[in-house]
Structures are given as structure tokens and as C-alpha cells.
SERO-4910 file (N, C-alpha, C, O; in steps of 0.05 Angstrom, whole numbers):
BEGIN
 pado doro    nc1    nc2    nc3   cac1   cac2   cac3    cc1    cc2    cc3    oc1    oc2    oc3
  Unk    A     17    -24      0      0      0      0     17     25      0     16     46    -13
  Unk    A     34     15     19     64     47     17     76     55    -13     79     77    -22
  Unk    A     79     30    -27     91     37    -56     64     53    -76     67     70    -93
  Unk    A     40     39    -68     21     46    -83     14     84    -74      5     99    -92
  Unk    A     19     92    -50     11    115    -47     44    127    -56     37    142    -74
  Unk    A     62    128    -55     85    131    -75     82    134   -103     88    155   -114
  Unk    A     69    108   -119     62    118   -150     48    145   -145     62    164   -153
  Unk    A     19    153   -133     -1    166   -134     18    202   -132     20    221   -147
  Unk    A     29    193   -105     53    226   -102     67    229   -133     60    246   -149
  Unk    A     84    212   -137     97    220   -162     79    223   -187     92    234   -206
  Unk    A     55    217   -194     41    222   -206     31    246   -209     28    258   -230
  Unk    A     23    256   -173     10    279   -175     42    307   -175     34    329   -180
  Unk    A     57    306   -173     74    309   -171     92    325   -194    103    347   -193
  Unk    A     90    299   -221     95    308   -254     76    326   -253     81    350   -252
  Unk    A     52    318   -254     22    336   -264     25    365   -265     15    379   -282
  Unk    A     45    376   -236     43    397   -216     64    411   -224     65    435   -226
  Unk    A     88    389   -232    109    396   -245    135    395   -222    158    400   -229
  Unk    A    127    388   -196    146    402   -176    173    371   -182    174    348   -174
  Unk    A    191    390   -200    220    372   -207    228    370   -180    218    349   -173
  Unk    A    238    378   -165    255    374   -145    246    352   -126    260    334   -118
  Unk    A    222    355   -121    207    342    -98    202    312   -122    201    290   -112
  Unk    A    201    315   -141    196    286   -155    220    265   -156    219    241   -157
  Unk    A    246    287   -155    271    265   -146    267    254   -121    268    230   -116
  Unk    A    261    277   -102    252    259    -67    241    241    -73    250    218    -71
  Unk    A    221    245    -82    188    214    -75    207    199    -90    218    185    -73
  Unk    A    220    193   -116    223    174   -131    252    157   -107    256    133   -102
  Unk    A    263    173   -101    296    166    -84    274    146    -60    276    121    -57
  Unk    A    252    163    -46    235    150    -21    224    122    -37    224    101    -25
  Unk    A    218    124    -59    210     94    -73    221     70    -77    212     47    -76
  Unk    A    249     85    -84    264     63    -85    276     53    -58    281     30    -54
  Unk    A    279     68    -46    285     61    -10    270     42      1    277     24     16
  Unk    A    245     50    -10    225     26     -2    216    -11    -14    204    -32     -9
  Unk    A    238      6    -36    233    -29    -53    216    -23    -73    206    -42    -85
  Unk    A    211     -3    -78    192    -10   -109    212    -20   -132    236    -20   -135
  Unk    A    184    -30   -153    206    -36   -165    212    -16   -195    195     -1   -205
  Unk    A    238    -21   -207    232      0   -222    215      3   -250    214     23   -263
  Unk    A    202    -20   -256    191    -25   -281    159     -4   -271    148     13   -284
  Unk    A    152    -13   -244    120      6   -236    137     28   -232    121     45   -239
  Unk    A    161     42   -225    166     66   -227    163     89   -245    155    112   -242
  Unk    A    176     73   -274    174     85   -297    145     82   -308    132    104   -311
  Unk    A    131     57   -314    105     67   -313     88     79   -305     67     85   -317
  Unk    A     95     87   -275     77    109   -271     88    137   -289     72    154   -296
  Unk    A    111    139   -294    124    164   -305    103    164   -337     88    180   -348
  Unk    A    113    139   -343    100    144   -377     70    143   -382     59    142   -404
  Unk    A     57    144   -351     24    142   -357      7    168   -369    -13    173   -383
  Unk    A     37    186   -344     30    218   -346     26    227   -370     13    247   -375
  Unk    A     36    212   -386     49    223   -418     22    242   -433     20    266   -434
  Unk    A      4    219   -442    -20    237   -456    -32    253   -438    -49    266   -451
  Unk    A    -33    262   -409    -41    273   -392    -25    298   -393    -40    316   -402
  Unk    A     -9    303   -390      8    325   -382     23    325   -416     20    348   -423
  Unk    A     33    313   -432     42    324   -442     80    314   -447     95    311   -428
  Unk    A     88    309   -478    119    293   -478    140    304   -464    158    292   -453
  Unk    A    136    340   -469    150    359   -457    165    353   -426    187    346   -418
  Unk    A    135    361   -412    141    351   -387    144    326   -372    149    325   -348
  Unk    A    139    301   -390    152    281   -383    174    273   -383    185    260   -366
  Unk    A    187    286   -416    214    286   -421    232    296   -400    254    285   -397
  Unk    A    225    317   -384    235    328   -362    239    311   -337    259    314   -324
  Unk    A    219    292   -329    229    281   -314    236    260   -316    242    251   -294
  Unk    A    239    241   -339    250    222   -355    279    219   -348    292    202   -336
  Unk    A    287    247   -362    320    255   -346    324    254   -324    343    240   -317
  Unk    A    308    267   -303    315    266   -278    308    237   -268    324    228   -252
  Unk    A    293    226   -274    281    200   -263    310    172   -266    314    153   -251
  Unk    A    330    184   -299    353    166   -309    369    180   -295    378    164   -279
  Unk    A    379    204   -290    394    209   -268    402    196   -244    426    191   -238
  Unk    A    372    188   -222    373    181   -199    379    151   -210    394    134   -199
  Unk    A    368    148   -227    378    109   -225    408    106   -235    426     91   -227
  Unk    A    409    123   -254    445    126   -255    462    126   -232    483    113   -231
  Unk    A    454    145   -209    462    155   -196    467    128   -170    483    126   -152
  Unk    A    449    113   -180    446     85   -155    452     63   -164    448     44   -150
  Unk    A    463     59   -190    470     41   -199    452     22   -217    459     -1   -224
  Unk    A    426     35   -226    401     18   -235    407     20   -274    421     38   -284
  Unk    A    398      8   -283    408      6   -306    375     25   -321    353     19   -314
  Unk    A    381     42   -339    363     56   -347    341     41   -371    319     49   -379
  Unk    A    357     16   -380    349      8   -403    338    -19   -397    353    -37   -388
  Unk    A    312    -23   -402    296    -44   -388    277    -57   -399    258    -42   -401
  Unk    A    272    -79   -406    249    -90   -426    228    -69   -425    221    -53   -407
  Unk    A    218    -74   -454    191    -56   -458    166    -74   -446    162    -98   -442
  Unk    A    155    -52   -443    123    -63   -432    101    -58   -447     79    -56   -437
  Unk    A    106    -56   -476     90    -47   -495     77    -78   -500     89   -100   -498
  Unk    A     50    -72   -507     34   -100   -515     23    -91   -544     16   -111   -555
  Unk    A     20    -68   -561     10    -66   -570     28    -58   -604     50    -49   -606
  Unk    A     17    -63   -619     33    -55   -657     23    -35   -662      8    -25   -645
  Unk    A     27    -23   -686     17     -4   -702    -13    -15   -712    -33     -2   -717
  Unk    A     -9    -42   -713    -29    -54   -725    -54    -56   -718    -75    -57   -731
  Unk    A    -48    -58   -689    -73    -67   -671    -86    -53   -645   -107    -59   -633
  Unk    A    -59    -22   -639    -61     -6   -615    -88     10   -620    -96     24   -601
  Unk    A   -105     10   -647   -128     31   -644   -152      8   -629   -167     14   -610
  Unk    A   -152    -25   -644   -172    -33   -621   -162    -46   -605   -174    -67   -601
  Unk    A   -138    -42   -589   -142    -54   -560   -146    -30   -543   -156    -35   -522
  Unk    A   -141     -7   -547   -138     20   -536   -167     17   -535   -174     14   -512
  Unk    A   -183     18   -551   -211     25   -548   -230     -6   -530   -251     -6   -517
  Unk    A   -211    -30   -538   -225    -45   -518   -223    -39   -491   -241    -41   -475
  Unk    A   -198    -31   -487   -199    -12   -454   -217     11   -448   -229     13   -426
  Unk    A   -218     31   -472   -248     39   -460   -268     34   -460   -286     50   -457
  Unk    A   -274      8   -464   -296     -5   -461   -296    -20   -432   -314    -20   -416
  Unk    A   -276    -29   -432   -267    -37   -402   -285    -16   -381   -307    -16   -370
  Unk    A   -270     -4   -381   -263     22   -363   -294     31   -365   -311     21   -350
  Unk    A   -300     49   -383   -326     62   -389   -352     47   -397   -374     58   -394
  Unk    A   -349     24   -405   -375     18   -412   -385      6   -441   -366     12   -456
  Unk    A   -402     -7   -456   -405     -7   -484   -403     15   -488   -383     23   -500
  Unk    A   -421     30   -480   -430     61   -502   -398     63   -516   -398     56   -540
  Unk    A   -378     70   -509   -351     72   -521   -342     67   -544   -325     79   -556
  Unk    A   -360     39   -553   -359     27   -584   -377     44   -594   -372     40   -617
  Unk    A   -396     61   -594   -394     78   -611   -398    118   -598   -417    134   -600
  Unk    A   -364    119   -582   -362    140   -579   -362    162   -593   -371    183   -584
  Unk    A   -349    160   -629   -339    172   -650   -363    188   -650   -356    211   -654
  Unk    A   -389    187   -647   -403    194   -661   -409    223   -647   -422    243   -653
  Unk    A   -398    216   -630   -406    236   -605   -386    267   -619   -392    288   -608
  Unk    A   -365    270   -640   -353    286   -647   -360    295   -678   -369    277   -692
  Unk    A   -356    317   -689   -361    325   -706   -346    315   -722   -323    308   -716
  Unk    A   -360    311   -757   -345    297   -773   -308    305   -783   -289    293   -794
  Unk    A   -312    336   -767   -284    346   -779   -253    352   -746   -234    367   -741
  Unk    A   -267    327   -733   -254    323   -711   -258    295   -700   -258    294   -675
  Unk    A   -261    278   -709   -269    253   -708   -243    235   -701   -242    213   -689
  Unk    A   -217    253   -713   -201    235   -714   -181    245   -683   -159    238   -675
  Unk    A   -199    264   -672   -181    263   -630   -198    235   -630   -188    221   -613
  Unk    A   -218    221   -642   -232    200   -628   -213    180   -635   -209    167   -615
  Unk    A   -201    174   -653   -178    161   -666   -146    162   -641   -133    147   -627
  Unk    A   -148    183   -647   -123    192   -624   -135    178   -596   -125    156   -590
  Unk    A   -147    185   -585   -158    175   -557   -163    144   -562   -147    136   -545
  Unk    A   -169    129   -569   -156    100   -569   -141     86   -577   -137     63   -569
  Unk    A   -122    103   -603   -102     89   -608    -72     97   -588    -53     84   -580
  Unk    A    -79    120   -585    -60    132   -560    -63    132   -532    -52    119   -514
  Unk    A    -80    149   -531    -81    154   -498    -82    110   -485    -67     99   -469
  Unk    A   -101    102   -499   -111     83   -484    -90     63   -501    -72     53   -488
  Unk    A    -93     57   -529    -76     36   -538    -38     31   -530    -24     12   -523
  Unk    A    -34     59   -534    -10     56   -526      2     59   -501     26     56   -500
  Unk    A    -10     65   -479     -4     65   -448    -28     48   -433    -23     27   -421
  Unk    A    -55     60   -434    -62     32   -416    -55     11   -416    -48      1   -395
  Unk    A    -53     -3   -442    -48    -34   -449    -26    -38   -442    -19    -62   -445
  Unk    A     -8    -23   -431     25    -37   -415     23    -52   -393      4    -48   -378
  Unk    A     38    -69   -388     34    -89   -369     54    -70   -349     62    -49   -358
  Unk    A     60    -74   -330     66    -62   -298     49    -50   -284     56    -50   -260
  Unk    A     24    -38   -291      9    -29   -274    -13    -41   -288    -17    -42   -312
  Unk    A    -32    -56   -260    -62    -56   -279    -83    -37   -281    -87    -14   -272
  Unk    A    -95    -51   -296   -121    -27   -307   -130    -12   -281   -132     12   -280
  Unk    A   -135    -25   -266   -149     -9   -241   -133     10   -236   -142     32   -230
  Unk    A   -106      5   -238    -89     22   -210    -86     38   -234    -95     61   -228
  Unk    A    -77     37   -263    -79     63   -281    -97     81   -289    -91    100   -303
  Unk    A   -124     74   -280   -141     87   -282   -140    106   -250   -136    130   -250
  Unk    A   -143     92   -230   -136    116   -210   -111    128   -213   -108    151   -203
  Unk    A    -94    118   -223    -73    136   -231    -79    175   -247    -71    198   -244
  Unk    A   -102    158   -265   -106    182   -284   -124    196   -267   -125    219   -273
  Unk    A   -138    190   -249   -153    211   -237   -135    235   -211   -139    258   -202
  Unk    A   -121    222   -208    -95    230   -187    -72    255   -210    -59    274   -201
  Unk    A    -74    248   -239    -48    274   -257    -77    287   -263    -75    311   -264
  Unk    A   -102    279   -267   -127    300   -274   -131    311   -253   -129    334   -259
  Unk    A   -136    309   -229   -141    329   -204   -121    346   -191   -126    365   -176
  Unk    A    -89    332   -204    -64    353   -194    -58    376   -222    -45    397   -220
  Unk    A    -73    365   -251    -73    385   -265    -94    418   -260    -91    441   -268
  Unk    A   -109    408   -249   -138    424   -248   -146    442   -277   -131    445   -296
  Unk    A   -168    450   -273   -181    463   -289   -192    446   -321   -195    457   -343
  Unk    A   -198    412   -310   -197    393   -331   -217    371   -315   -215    348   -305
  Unk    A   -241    397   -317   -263    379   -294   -281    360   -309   -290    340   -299
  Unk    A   -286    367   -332   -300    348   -355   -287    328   -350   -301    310   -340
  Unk    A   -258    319   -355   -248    296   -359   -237    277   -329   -230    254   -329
  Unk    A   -239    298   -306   -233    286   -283   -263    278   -273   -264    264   -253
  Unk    A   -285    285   -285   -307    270   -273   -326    239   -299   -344    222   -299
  Unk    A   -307    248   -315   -309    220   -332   -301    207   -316   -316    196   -300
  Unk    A   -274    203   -315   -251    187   -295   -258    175   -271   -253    153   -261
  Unk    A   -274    199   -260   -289    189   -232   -305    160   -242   -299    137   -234
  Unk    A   -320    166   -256   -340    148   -269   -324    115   -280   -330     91   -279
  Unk    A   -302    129   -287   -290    100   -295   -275     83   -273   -270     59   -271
  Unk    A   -271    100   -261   -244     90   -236   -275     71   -220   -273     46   -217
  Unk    A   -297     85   -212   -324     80   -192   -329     40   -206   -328     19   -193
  Unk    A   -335     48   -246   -341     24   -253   -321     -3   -250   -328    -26   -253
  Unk    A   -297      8   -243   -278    -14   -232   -265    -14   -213   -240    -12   -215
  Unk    A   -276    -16   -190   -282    -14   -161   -268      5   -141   -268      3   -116
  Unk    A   -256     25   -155   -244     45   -134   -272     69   -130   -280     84   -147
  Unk    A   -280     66   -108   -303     83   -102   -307     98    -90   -285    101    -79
  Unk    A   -317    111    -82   -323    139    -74   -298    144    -47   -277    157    -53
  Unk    A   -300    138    -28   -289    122     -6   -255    128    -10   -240    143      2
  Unk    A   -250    108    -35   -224    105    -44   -210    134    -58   -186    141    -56
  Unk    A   -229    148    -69   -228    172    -87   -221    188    -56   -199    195    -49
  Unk    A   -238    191    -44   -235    211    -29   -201    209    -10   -191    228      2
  Unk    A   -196    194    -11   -180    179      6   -158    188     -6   -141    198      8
  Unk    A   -154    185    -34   -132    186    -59   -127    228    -58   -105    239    -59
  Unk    A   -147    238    -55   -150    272    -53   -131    286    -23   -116    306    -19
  Unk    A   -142    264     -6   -132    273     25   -110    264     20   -103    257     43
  Unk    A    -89    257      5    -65    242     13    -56    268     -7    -36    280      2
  Unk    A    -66    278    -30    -56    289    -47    -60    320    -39    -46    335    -53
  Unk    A    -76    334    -20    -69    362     -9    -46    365    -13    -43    379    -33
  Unk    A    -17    355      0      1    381      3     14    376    -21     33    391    -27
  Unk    A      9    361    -35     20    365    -66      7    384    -91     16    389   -114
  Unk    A    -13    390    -79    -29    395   -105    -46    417    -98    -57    430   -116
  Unk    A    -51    424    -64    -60    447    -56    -94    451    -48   -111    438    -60
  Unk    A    -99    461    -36   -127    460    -27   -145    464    -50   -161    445    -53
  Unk    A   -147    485    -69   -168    490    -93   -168    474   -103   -190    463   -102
  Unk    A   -147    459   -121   -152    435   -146   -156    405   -120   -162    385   -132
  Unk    A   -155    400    -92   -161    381    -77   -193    386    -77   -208    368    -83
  Unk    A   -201    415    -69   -226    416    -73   -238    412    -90   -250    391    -88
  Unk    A   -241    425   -111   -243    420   -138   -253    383   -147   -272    371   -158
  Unk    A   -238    379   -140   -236    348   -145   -259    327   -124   -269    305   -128
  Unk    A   -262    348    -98   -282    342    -86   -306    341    -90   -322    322    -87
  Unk    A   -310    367    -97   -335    373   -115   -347    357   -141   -371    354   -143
  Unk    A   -324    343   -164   -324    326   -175   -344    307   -178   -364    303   -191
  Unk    A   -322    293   -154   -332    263   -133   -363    267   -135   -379    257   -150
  Unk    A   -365    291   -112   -393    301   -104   -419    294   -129   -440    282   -125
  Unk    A   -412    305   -153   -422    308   -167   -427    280   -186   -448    278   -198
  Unk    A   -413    265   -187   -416    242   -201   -415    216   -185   -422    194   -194
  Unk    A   -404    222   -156   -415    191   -129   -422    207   -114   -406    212    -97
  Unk    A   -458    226   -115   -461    230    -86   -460    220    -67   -466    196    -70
  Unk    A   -452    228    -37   -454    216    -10   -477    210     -8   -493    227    -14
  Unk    A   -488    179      4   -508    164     11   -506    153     31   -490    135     36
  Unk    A   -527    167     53   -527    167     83   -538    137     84   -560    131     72
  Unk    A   -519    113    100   -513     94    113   -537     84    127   -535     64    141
***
């Protein structure tokens, strides 16, 4: 559970951008025994979330510290997916995740933008969900953890809610994932994210 709230910090962490403090958590991870194949995957989950820029940034720093400890930077791939085949397994994950409706999401965009619908399963989902080191569950709370430390990306952090809810991280767990993430990410975008929750798992008095 220690390593798992470790991914979640360095997650929210890239999102936020705070380089310095992302060498700490990552140095505290490995102290703890993680290992480094879930290290870097959490790094490369961020990717369609935040952006190559700022991943590339801590990419470096991330090969630094393992340089620095003797870890070898270069490490089987965890890619499952081809050119051939990353647009439908990407989209069988959002089917996973979200639901049928997903098989026919496309329609939901205009004919002269159809192809972000293209992009969003052959990328976001084909080429990083489908990696083996983290599972679906934990990468999907992953993504709600770089969406609530990005803020101002409430459309897509209350999808997320919705998907993380249909595969069993629930209300409970969400809230849980926010309180750990305050001093990273700050009271507004923690709130923010509350409100969310609120909005897509109301509280249901016991």
C-alpha cells in the first residue's frame, strides 16, 4: 500500500510539475523497494495527460537518480501493442473502463474532428493503458490522481471518476486518494476534485 501511495505522489507530482520534490518521492520509492519497471510506468502514464514535454523532463531526472544508484536505465519494454492493432485494443480498454457506449463513442464528435476520437484509443488508451506493470485499475486511479493535480480539466476528471467508480475504486477510495494528495497539489484543485466526486458519487447516508 506504501509503494502504491508513492506511485499516486509522483504522479500527482509530474502533473504539478514540482521537479525537485519528484527526485525525493522517486529516491523515497526506491528506499522502499519498489520496483523500477512500476516506477517508470507510472512516469509514462502521465504522458497523454500532461504532455511529452514535461515528461521528457522528468525522464531525465528519473535516469539520473537510477544512474546515480547504480540501476540500469534500459529495461524490457512493456508495450503489448503494434501499429497494427493499438487503435482496437486501446478502445477495448475503454470499453473496459467506461462501458459499451464507447464502441460507438466517434459519433459523439463532429465529422471534422473525429479523428481526436482516433487519437484517444489508439494513443491515450492503446499505447499506455495496455502496458503491463500497472493494472487497469491502478492506471485508471492513476489518471484521476495527474487529472485532479492538473486542475481546471473537470470534464475529464469527472469522466474518470465514473470509470475508476465502474472498476471498483469508489467513492471512499477517491476521497482517500485527494486527502493524501493536499500538500501536493494544494487545497483549490483538492477541492475542486471534491466537488467532482460530489457530483458524479453523491454521498449516501448509511
Amino acid at each position: 500500500m506504501q509503494s502504491r501511495r508513492n506511485f499516486m505522489k509522483n504522479g500527482a507530482i509530474i502533473a504539478a510539475g514540482g521537479m525537485t520534490l519528484g527526485a525525493d518521492t522517486l529516491n523515497a520509492a526506491l528506499n522502499l523497494g519498489v520496483d523500477t519497471v512500476s516506477i517508470k510506468e507510472t512516469l509514462y502514464h502521465t504522458t497523454p495527460y500532461v504532455g511529452i514535454g514535461k515528461t521528457a523532463q522528468f525522464t531525465r531526472a528519473m535516469n539520473a537518480v537510477f544512474t546515480k544508484r547504480g540501476i540500469d536505465t534500459k529495461q524490457k519494454s512493456q508495450q503489448t501493442v503494434s501499429k497494427d492493432d493499438r487503435y482496437e485494443k486501446g478502445l477495448q480498454a475503454q470499453i473496459d473502463i467506461f462501458g459499451e457506449r464507447m464502441r460507438n463513442h466517434k459519433d459523439s464528435y463532429t465529422p471534422d474532428t473525429r479523428h481526436f476520437a482516433d487519437f484517444l484509443s489508439a494513443n491515450c488508451f492503446g499505447d499506455y493503458y495496455t502496458r503491463t506493470g500497472l493494472d487497469l485499475k491502478f492506471r485508471e486511479l492513476l489518471t484521476f490522481v495527474i487529472l485532479a493535480s492538473l486542475g481546471g480539466v473537470e470534464s475529464q476528471l469527472k469522466a474518470h471518476i465514473t470509470g475508476n467508480i465502474r472498476l471498483g475504486n469508489d467513492r471512499a477510495k477517491l476521497i482517500s486518494v485527494v486527502t493524501l494528495l493536499v500538500p501536493y497539489i494544494g487545497y483549490p484543485r483538492s477541492l475542486n476534485a471534491l466537488s467532482a466526486i460530489n457530483e458524479t458519487a453523491p454521498y449516501k447516508e448509511k
